[in-house]
C-alpha positions in Angstrom: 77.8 137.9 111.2 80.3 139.0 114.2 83.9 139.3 113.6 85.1 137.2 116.7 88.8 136.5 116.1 91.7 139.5 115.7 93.2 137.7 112.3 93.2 138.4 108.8 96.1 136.7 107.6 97.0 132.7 107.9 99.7 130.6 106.3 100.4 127.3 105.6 103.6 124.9 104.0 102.5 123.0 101.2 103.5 119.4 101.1 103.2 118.2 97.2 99.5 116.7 98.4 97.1 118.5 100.1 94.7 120.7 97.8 92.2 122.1 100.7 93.6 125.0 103.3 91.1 126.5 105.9 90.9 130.2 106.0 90.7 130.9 109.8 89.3 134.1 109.6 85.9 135.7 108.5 85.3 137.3 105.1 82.4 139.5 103.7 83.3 139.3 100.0 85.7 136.3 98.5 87.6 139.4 96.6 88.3 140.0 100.4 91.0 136.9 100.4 93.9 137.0 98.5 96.2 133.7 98.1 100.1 133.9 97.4 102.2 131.0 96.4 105.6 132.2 97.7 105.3 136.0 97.1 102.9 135.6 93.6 99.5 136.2 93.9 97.2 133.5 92.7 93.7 133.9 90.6 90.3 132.6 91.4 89.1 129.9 89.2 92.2 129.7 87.6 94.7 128.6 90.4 92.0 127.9 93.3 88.3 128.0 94.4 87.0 129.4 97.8 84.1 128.8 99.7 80.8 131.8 100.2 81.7 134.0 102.3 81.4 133.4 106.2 82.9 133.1 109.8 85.2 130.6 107.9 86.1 129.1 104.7 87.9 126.7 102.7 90.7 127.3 99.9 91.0 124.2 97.3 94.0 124.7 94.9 93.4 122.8 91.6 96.5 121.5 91.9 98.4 120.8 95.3 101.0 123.2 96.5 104.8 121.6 95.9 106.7 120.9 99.2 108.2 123.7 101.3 106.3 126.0 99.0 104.9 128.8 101.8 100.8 129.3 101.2 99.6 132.6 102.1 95.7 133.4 103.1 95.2 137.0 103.6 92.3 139.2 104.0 92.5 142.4 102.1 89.5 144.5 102.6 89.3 148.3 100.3 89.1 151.1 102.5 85.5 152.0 100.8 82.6 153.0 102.0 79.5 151.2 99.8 76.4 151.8 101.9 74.0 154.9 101.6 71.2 155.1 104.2 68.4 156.8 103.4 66.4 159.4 105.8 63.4 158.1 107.4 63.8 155.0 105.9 63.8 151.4 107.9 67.3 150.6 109.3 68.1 147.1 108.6 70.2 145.5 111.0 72.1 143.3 108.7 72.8 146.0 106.7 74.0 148.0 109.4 76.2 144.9 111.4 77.7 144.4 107.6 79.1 148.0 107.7 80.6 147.6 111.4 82.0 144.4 110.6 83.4 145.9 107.3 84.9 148.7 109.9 86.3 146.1 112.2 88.0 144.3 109.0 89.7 147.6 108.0 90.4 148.4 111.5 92.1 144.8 112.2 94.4 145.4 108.7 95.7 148.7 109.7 96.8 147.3 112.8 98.4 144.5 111.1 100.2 146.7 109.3 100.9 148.9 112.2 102.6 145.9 113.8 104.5 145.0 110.4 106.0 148.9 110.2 109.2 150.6 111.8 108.4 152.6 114.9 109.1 152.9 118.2 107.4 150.5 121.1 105.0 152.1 123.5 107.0 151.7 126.5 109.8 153.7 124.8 109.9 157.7 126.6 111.4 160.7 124.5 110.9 159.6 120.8 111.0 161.4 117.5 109.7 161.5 114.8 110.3 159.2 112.2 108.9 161.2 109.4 111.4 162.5 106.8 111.1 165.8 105.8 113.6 165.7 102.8 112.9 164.7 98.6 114.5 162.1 96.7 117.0 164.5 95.5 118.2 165.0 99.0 117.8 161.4 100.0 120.0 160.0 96.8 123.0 158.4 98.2 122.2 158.5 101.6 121.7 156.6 104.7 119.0 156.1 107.1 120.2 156.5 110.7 119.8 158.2 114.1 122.4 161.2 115.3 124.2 161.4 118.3 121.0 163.3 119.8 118.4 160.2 118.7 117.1 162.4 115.6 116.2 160.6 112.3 118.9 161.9 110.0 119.1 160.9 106.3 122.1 162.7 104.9 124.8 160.6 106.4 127.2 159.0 104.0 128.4 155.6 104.6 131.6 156.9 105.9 134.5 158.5 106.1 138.2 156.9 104.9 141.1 158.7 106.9 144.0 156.9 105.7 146.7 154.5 107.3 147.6 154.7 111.1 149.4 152.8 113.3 147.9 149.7 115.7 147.2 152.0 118.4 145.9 155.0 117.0 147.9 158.3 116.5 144.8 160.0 116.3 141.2 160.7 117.4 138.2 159.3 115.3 134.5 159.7 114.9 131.3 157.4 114.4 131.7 155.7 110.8 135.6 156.9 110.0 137.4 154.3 108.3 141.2 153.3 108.9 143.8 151.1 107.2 146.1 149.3 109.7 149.6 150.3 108.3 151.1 146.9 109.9 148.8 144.3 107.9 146.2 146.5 105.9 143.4 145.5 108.1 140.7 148.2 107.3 138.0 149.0 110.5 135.3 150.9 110.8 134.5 153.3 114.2 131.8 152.1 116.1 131.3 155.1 118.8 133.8 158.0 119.0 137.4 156.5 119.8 140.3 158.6 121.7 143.9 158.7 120.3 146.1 156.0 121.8 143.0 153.3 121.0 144.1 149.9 120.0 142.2 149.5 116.5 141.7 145.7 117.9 139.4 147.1 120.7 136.2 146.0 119.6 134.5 148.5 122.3 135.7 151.2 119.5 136.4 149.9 116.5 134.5 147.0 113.9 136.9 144.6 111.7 135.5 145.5 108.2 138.3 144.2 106.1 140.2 141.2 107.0 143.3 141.8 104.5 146.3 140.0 107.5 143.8 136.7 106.8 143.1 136.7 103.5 146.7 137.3 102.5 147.3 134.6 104.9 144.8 132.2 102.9 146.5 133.6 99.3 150.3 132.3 100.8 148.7 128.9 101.2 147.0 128.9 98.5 150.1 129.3 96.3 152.1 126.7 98.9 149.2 123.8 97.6 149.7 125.0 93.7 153.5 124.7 94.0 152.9 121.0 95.7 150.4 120.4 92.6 152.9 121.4 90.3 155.4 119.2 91.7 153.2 115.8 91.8 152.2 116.3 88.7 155.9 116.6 87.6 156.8 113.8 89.5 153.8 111.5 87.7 155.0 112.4 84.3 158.7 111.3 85.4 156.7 107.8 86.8 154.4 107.5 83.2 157.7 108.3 81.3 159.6 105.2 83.3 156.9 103.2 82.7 157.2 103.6 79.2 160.2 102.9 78.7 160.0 99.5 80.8 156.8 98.0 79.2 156.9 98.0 75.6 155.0 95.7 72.5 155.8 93.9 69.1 156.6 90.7 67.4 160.0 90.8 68.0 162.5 92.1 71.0 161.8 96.0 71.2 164.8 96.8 73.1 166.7 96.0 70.3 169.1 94.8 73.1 169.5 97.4 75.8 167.0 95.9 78.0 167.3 96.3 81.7 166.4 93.5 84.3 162.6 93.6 85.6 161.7 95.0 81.9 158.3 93.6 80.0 157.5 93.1 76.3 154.4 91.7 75.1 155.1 89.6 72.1 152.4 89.7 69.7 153.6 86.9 67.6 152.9 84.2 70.3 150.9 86.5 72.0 151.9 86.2 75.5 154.0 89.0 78.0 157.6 88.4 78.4 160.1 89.5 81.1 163.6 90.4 81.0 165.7 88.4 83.6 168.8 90.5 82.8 170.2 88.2 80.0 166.8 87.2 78.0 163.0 87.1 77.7 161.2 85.0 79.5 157.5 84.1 79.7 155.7 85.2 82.8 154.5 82.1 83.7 151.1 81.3 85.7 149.6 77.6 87.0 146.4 76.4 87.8 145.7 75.2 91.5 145.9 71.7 92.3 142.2 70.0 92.1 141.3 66.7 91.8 139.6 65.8 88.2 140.4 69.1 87.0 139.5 69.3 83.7 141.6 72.8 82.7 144.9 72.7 81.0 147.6 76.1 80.6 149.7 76.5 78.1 151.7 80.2 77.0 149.5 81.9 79.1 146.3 80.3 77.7 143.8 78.0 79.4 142.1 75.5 77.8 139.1 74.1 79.2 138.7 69.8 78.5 135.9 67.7 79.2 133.9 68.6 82.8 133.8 65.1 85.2 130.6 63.7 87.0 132.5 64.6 90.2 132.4 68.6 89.6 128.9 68.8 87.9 129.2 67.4 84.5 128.6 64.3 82.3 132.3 63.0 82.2 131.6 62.6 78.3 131.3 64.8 74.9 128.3 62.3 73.9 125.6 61.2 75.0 126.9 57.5 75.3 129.9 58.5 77.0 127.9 60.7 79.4 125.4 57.7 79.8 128.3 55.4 80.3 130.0 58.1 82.8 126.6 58.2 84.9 126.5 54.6 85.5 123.4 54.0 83.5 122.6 50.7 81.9 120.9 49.9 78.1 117.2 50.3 79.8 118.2 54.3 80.3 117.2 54.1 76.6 114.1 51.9 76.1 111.1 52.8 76.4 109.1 52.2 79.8 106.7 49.7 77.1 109.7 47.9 76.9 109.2 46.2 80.5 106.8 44.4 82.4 105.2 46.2 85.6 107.6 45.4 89.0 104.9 42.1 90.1 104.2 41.5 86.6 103.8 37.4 85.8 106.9 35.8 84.7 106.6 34.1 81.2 107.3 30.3 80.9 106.6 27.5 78.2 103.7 25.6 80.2 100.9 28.4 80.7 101.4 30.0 76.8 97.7 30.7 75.0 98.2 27.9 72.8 98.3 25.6 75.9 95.6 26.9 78.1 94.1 29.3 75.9 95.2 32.1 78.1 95.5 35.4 76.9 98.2 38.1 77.9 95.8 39.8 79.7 94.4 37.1 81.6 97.9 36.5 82.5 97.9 39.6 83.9 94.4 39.1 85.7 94.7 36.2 87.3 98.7 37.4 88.9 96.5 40.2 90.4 97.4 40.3 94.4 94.1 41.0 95.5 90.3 42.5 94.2 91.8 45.8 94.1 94.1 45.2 92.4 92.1 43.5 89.9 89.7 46.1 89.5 92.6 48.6 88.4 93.8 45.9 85.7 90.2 45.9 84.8 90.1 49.8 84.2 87.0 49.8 87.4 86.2 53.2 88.7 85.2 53.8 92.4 81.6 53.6 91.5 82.1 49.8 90.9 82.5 48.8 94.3 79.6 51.4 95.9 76.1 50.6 96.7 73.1 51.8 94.0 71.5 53.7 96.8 74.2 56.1 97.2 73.6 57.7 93.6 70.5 59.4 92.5 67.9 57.7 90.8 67.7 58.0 86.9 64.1 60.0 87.7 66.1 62.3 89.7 68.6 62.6 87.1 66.3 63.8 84.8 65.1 66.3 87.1 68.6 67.7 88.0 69.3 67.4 83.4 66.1 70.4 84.0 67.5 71.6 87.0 68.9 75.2 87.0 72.9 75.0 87.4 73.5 79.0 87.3 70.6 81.7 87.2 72.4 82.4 84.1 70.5 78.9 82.6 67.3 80.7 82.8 66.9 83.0 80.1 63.8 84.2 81.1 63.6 85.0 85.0 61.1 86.2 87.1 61.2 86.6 90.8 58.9 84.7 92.9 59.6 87.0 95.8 62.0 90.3 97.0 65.8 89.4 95.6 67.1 89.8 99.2 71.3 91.0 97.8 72.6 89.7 100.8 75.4 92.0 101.0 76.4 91.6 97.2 76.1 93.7 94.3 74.4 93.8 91.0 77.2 94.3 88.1 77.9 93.9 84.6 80.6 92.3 82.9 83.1 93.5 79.8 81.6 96.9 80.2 77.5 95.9 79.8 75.1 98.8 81.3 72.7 97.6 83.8 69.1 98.1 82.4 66.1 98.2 84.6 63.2 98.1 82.8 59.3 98.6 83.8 56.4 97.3 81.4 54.1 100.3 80.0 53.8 102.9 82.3 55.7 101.3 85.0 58.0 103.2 87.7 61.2 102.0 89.0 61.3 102.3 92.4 64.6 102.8 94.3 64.1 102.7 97.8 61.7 105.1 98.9 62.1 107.5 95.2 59.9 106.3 92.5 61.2 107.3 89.0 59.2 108.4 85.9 60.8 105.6 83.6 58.7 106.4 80.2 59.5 109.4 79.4 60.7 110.7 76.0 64.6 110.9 76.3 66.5 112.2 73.4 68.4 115.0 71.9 65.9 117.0 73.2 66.1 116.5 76.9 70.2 117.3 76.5 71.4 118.9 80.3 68.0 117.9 81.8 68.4 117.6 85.5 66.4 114.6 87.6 63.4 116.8 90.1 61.6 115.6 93.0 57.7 116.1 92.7 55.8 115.6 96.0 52.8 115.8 94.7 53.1 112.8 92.6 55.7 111.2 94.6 58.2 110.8 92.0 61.6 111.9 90.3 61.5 113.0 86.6 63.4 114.9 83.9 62.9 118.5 83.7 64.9 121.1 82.2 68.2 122.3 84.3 67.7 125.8 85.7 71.5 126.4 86.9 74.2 124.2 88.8 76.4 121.6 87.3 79.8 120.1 88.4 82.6 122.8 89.0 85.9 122.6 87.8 88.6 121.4 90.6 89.8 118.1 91.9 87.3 115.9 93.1 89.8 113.5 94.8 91.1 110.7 92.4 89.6 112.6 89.2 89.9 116.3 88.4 87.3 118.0 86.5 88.4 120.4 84.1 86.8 122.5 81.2 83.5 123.2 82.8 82.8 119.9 83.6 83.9 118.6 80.1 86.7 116.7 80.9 87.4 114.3 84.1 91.3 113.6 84.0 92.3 110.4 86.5 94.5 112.0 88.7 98.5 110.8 89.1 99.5 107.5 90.7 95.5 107.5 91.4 95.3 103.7 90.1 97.0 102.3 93.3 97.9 98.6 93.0 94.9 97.6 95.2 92.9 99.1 92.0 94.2 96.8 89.8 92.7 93.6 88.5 93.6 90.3 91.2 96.0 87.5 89.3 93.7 84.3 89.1 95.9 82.2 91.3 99.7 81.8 93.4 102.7 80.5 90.7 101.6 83.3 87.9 104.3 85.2 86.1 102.7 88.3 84.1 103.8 88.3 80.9 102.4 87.3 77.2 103.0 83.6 76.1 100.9 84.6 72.9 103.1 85.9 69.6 103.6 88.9 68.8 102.7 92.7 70.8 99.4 92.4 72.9 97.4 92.6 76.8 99.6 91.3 79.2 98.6 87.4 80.2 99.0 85.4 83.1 101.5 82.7 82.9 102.0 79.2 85.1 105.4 78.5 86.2 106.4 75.3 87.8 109.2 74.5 90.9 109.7 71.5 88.6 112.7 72.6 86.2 114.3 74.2 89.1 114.6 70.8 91.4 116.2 69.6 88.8 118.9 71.9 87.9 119.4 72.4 91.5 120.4 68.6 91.7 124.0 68.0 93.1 124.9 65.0 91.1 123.3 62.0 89.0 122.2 60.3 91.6 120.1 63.4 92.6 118.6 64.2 89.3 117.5 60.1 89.0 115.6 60.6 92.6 114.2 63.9 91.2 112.9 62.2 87.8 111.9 59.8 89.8 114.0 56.8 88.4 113.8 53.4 89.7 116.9 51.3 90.0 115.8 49.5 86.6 117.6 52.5 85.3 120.3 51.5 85.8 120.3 48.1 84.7 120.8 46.9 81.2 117.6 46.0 78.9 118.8 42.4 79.0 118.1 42.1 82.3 114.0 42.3 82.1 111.5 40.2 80.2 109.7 41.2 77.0 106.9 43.4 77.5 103.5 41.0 76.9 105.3 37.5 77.8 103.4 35.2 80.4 105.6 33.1 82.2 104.0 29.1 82.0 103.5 26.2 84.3 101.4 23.2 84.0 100.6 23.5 87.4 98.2 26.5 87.0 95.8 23.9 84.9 92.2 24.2 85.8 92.7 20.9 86.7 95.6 21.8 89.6 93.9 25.1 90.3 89.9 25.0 89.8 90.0 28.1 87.2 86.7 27.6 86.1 85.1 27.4 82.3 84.1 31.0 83.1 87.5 31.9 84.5 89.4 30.7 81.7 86.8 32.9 79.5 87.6 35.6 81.3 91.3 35.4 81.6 91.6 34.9 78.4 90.2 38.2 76.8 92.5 40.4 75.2 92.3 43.3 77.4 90.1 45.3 80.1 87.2 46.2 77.7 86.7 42.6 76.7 87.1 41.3 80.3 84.7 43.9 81.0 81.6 42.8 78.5 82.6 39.5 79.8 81.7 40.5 83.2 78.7 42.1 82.0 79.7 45.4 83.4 78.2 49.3 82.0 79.6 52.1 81.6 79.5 53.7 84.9 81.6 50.9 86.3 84.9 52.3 84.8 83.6 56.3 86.1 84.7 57.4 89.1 82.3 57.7 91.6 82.6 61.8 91.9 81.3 61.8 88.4 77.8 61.0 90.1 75.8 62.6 92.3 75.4 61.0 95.7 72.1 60.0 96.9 71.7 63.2 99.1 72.2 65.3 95.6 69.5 63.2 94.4 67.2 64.1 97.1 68.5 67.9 96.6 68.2 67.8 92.8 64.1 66.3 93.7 63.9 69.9 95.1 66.3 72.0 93.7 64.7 74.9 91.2 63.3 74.9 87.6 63.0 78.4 87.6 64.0 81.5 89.2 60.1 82.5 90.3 60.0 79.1 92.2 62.1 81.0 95.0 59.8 83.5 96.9 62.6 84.5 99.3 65.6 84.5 97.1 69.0 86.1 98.1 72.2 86.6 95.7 75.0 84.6 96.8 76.9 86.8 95.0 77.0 89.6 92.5 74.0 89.5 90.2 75.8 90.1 86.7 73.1 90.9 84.3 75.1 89.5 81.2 74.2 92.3 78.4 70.1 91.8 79.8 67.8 94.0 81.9 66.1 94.0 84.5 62.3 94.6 83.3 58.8 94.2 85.0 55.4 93.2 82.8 51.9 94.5 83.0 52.9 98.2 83.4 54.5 97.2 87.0 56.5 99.2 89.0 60.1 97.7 89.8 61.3 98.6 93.6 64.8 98.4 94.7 64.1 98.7 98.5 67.2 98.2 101.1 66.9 97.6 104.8 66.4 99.9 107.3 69.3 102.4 107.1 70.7 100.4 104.0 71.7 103.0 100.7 71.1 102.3 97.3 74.2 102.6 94.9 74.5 103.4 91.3 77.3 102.6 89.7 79.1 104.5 92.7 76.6 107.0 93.6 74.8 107.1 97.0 70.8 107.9 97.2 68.7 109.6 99.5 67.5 107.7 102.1 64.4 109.8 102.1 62.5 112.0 100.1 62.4 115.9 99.1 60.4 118.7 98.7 58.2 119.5 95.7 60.6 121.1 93.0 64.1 119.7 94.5 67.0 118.3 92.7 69.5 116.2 93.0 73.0 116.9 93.7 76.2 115.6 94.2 78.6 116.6 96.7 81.7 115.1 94.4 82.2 112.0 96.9 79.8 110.1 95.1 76.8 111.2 97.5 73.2 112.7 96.1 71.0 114.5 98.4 67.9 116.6 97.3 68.0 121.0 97.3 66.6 123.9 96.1 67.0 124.9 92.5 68.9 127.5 92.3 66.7 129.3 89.2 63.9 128.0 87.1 60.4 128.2 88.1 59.7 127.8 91.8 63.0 128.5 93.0 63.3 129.6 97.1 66.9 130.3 97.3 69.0 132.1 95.2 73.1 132.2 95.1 75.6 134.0 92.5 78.8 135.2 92.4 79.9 138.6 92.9 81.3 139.0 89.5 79.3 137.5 86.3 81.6 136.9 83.8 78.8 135.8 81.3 76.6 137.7 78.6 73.3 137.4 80.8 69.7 138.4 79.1 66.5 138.8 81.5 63.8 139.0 78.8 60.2 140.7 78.2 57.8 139.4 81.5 60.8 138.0 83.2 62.3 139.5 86.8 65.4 139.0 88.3 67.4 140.6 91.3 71.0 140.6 93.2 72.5 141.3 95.8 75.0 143.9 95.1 77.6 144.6 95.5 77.6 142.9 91.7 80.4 143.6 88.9 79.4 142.2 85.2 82.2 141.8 82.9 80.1 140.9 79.5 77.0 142.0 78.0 73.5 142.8 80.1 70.2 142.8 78.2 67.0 144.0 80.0 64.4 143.5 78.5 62.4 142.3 81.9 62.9 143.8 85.2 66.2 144.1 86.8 67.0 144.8 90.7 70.4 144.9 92.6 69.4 144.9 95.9 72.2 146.0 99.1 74.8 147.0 97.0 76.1 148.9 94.0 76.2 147.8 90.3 79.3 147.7 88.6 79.7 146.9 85.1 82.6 147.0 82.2 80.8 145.5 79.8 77.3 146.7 77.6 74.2 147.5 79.4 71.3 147.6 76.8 68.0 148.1 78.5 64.4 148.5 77.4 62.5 147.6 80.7 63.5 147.9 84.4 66.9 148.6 86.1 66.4 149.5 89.3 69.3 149.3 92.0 69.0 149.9 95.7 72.1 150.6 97.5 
């Protein structure tokens, strides 16, 4: 590694959000950084995480820095010297470019602090030394500063008080003397050595160090605003004690006489306020503004409020008669809408009763019909009564479409007769239901191009297992973890805390976009149900409003959508039922046939109907049956899932507490297209396949990709901390090496072979050892 940039220090201003801070410069050891909220240092693990050392890194805070809050990155490298080469010996470059950029690391820090120390620029000629040459004894009460010569001095005192003098001096003073103005008190300080006959104002001379002429100034004002204070307050008790004496209360005159004009009592016998007019008591008085119909009434102060009139909003009655009677509406307001014959309905007379012609009610009704239409509605028809056979399906196809599958749902046990194409939809589970996929026997399942080992033994024995790649057999299986895992830190909406334990949602991660859609526009969210519970969606309806938003009577009617038969009296309408007769509507006048009469004479629409011969379907509407294009449909619409050798979701597949399972020991491939990913309940898969003995692992944005192992059997690359923190045991036939520099905190046990490799060994713990330590600086 080169060390390419001249920094070792970077900061940042935290904002209450981010977590991730780049460190800009390059690092040999992450003991090297050290990262300061404010001026406290922070701990690894605890407060942040960084990056392997490199060129560059990142710093990721556990939780985000608050706002304004100054973030510190600095490199701190120990002025140590940790690499022994050995005579004759190879040289190894990296070894040797490790010490030279540890050099340049410790060479960039002193100049940093160079730059960050008092001293003199290098363009300045003739300076001294800025060493100080006495102890803290000498040094105790003194000040740092520079004689008249440019010499660091340390035992000048802060200065020098030489009493009282005039405005223009009367005397000569030195650097740092101190004088009192004898004509205001003003004390200054000398700046440079100042002449007799100097004005103490001259500011070439002399520094203002005690303004006494202003603040006295400031204290005479100060008392001025107290003594107004004092007065105003004096002045509002003299105001609350008039007012006092001109308002008092009781049931009779308080004055007991001795009332002056303009003075108010509030009697609490009549309870109402009274005012003296210079010979008696008088009620104040108050009136209501003229308006038409007004329905409020004063009287002693009190207003009364009578019944409110149509013409401002109200009923113009205390009962519902009156109000009924104050609307304008007639007897039929009350009567039920049975009560009245149908606007068109056949007027009732003598000559056409049933006991004349035989004619019932509802052949009354019938035969007044204006036109088929018409007829068909008094006869209960539906649409289908007036549309051709051919545009329903046949019964055959009916029976077909009774087998036909309405939802795959129907078919409880469905096989695929070709690839299940998701056309850009998902496979989910409802109400929390896993999503099994299950091969028969020794099957595989088959996720794009990964095959996984799906019959092996899971159980409490495979606990921490981690998912391998073999190459050999072409296939991912469970095999015992050899190292990794899920750090602590925040992942983005989650943080992951107690070594992967626990997985906290983070705050205000649920956004409202993550919340469950209402089912349609017009819902309240609420709970209609009794008592405590999940909140519920509830209709609402413009309805109620119209109404109440209605200016008068007349307005509500239109809204209720009253006809003008409200209005009238019930008198004014025939009974409900009555047929109106004439003898001219005889069969004889009118050629109503024998079949006519039969059927005008039936009692109601279901009679007229059997009379008429007509099924069922004619009082169905006709979008109750299929057309005769749904027949043709339903003639090839499926029986069964497999039927469909190219089938495609039209929407997510929800497997609806089933699985997805294969027979005869086959495989089950989930294959996408082309560049297409497979995802697992949120988790992206390799497009491609590993290496013998790679694993899986996440990158914590819900993406896998296949590594090395870092330990086990096999393993090609090897990474660890510079500190372990954990009791670590290598055991009898077992090897093991690091590259040092290493600390170890806990207990080592060697029972193996041990080898630090590039660096020295450092431990505070127990080192119990009955094989091989070896370390190689």
């Amino acid at each position: 590694m080169t060390v390419s940039v001249k920094r070792n220090k970077v900061q940042y201003t935290g904002d209450n959000s981010t977590t991730a801070f780049s460190v800009t410069f390059p690092y040999t050891e992450t003991s090297q950084v050290k990262v300061y909220l404010g001026s406290t240092l922070q701990t690894i693990t605890t407060h942040y995480t960084l990056t392997d050392p490199g060129a560059t890194g990142t710093v990721t805070f556990l939780t985000p820095p608050g706002t304004g809050v100054n973030v510190s990155l600095i490199r701190e490298t120990d002025y140590l010297q940790g690499v022994d080469y050995v005579n004759n010996d190879a040289l190894d470059a990296e070894t040797l470019e490790k010490a030279f950029d540890k050099l340049t690391m410790m060479a960039q820090q002193l100049d940093a602090k160079i730059d960050a120390s008092v001293g003199f620029d290098e363009t300045v000629a003739g300076t001294t030394s800025l060493k100080l040459a006495s102890d803290a004894t000498d040094l105790a009460g003194k000040l740092l500063a520079f004689d008249d010569s440019g010499n660091f001095v340390t035992t000048q005192e802060i200065g020098t008080f030489k009493g009282s003098d005039t405005t223009t001096t009367t005397a000569a003073y030195v650097v740092r003397d101190l004088i009192r103005d004898s004509s205001n008190d003003n004390v200054y300080f000398t700046k440079v050595d100042a002449p007799s006959g100097t004005l103490l104002t001259n500011t070439s001379y002399f520094e203002l160090l005690v303004d006494v002429a202003t603040v006295r100034t400031l204290k005479v004002a100060a008392e001025t605003a107290r003594t107004g204070a004092e007065t105003a307050e004096t002045n509002a008790a003299a105001s609350l004690a008039s007012f006092q004496g001109q308002y008092k209360t009781g049931s009779s005159d308080p004055y007991s006489g001795s009332a002056d004009a303009g003075d108010l009592w509030y009697d609490t016998s009549a309870s109402i306020l009274k005012y003296y007019t210079g010979s008696a008591f008088e009620p104040v008085t108050t009136s209501l503004a003229t308006v038409t119909d007004n329905y409020l009434t004063i009287s002693n102060q009190v207003i009364t409020a009578g019944t409110v009139p149509v013409s401002l909003g109200g009923t113009g009655a205390t009962t519902a008669s009156g109000a009924r009677t104050a609307l304008g509406l007639g007897t039929a307001a009350t009567s039920a809408t049975g009560d009245f014959e149908a606007s068109g309905a056949v007027s009732t007379h003598a000559a056409v009763t049933s006991s004349v012609h035989g004619i019932s009610s509802f052949g009354a009704t019938l035969v007044d019909d204006a036109d088929a239409a018409t007829a068909r509605t008094t006869l209960g028809l539906g649409t289908a009564a007036t549309t051709a056979a051919s545009a329903y399906a046949t019964a055959a196809q009916g029976t077909t479409a009774d087998s036909a599958l309405q939802d795959v749902v129907d078919d409880t046990t469905p096989q695929l007769g070709g690839d299940l194409d998701v056309n850009g939809n998902s496979i989910v589970s409802a109400s929390n239901g896993n999503i099994a996929i299950t091969p028969n026997g020794t099957g595989n399942v088959s996720l794009g191009n990964f095959t996984f080992d799906a019959d092996q033994t899971v159980g409490a024995g495979q606990d921490n297992y981690v998912l391998t790649y073999d190459h050999s057999t072409t296939s991912i299986s469970l095999e015992a973890a050899s190292g990794g895992g899920i750090s602590d830190g925040d992942k983005g909406d989650i943080t992951v805390s107690g070594s992967g334990a626990t997985w906290t949602i983070d705050s205000a991660a649920v956004t409202y976009a993550k919340i469950q859609n209402v089912s349609a526009t017009d819902k309240l969210l609420g709970r209609s149900t009794a008592g405590a519970g999940s909140i519920e969606e509830i209709s609402c309806t413009s309805a109620g409003r119209a109404l109440l938003d209605d200016a008068d009577a007349a307005a509500q009617r239109t809204t209720l959508g009253l006809g003008t038969a409200a209005l009238s009296a019930s008198g004014d309408f025939e009974t409900a039922g009555a047929v109106s007769t004439h003898a001219a509507l005889t069969s004889s006048v009118h050629g109503i046939s024998s079949f006519g009469a039969t059927l005008v004479d039936d009692a109601d629409a279901s009679a007229a109907r059997t009379t008429l011969g007509l099924g069922t379907a004619a009082t169905t509407a006709t979008t109750d049956y299929a057309t005769s294009a749904q027949g043709a449909t339903a003639d090839s619409a499926l029986q069964d899932v497999v039927s469909d050798t190219t089938p495609q979701l039209g929407g997510n597949l929800d497997v609806n507490g089933q699985s997805i399972v294969s027979v005869s020991a086959g495989n089950i491939s989930i294959t996408p297209d082309t560049t297409g990913k497979i995802i697992l309940d949120g988790l992206s898969w390799p497009t491609a396949d590993g290496s013998a003995d790679q694993v899986l692992k996440t990158d914590g944005a819900g993406n896998l990709s296949f590594v090395n192992q870092s330990g086990g059997g096999g393993l090609s690359d090897l990474e660890h901390a510079d500190s372990i923190t954990t009791a670590e045991t290598i055991s009898v036939g077992n090897h093991r090496f690091y590259v040092g520099p290493v600390s170890f905190t806990n207990t080592v046990t060697i029972a193996g072979k041990l080898l630090v490799f590039d660096g020295l060994l450092n431990s505070t713990g127990t080192i119990n050892t009955t094989g091989t330590l070896h370390v190689r600086g």
